[in-house]
C-alpha positions as CSV (number, residue, x, y, z in Angstrom):
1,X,102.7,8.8,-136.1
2,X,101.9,5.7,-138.3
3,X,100.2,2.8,-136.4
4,X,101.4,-0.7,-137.4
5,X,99.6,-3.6,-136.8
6,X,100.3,-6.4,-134.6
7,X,101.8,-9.4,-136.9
8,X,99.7,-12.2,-136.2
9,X,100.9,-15.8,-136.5
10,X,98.5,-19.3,-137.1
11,X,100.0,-22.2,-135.1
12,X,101.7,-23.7,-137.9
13,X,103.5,-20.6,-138.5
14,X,104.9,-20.4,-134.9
15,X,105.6,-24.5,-135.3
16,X,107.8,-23.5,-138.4
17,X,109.4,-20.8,-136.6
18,X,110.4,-23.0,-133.1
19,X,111.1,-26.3,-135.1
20,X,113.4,-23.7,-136.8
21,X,114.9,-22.5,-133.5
22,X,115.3,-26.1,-132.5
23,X,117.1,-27.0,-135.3
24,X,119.9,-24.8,-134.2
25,X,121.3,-24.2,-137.6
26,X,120.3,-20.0,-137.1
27,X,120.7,-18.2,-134.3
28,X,117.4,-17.1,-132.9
29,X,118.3,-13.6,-133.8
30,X,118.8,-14.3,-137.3
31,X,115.2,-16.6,-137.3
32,X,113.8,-13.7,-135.8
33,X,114.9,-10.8,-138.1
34,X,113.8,-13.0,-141.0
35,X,110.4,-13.8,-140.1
36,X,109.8,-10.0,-138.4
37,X,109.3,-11.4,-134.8
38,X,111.6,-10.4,-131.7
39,X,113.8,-13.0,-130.6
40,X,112.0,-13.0,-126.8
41,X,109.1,-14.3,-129.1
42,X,110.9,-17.3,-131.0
43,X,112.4,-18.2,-127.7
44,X,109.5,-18.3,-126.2
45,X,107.5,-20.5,-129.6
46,X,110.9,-22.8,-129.1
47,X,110.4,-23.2,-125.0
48,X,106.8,-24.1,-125.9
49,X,107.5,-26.6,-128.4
50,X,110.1,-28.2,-126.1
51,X,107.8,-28.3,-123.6
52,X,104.5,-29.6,-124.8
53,X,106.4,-32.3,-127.7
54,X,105.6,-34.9,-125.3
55,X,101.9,-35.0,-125.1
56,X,102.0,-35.0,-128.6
57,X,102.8,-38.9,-128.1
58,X,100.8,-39.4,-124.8
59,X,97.3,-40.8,-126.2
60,X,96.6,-43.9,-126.6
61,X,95.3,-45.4,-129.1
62,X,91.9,-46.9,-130.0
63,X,88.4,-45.9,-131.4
64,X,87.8,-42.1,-130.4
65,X,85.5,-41.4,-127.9
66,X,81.8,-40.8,-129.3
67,X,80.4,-37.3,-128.5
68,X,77.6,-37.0,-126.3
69,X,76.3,-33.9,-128.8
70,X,75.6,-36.5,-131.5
71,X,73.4,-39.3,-129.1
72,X,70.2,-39.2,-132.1
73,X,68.1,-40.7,-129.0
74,X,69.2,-37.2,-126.8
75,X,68.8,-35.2,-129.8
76,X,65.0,-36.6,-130.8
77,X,64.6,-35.6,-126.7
78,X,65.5,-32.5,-127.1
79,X,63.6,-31.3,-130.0
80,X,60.5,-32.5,-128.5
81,X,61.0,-30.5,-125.3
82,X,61.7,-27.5,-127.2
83,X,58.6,-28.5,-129.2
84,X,56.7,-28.4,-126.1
85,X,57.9,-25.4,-125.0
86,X,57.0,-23.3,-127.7
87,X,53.6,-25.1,-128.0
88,X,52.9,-23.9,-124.4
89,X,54.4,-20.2,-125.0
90,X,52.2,-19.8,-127.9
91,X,49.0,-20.8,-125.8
92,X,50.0,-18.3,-122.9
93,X,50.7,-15.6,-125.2
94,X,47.6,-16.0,-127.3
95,X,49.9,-15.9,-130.4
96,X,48.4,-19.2,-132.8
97,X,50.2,-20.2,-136.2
């Protein structure tokens, strides 16, 4: 018995295929058979796109929202804890650099 691997698809292939389905010029079978997925699939990819198109145009816009990760201030804070830490863990342990 020969094991075949399971196809798997990046999210713009998926968006090809159910934009494809959309479309309506194929049938799903025929999308399906040429792009070696089964048709419950490319239903499925089509349903999703259907569904979720709408958030697509939901944000607003406006500057992005900064991220908290890159706060230098937070950052500086945090490397002197750790700093701390390991100062204190090398006295306890006895180990000295």
């Amino acid at each position: 018995m020969s094991e075949s691997k399971r196809k798997i698809f990046t999210g713009a292939q998926k968006a090809k295929i159910a934009l494809e389905a959309v479309k309506g010029t194929k049938t799903i079978n025929e999308i399906a058979q040429e792009n070696s997925v089964h048709p419950t699939q490319v239903s499925q990819w089509k349903k999703d796109l259907q569904d979720n198109a709408s958030s697509l145009f939901e944000g607003k816009r406006g500057p992005k929202p900064t991220n908290a990760q890159s706060d230098p201030d937070r950052l500086y804070a945090k490397i002197g804890q750790l700093n701390m830490e390991l100062d204190w863990l090398k006295k306890k342990s006895g180990i000295s650099l």
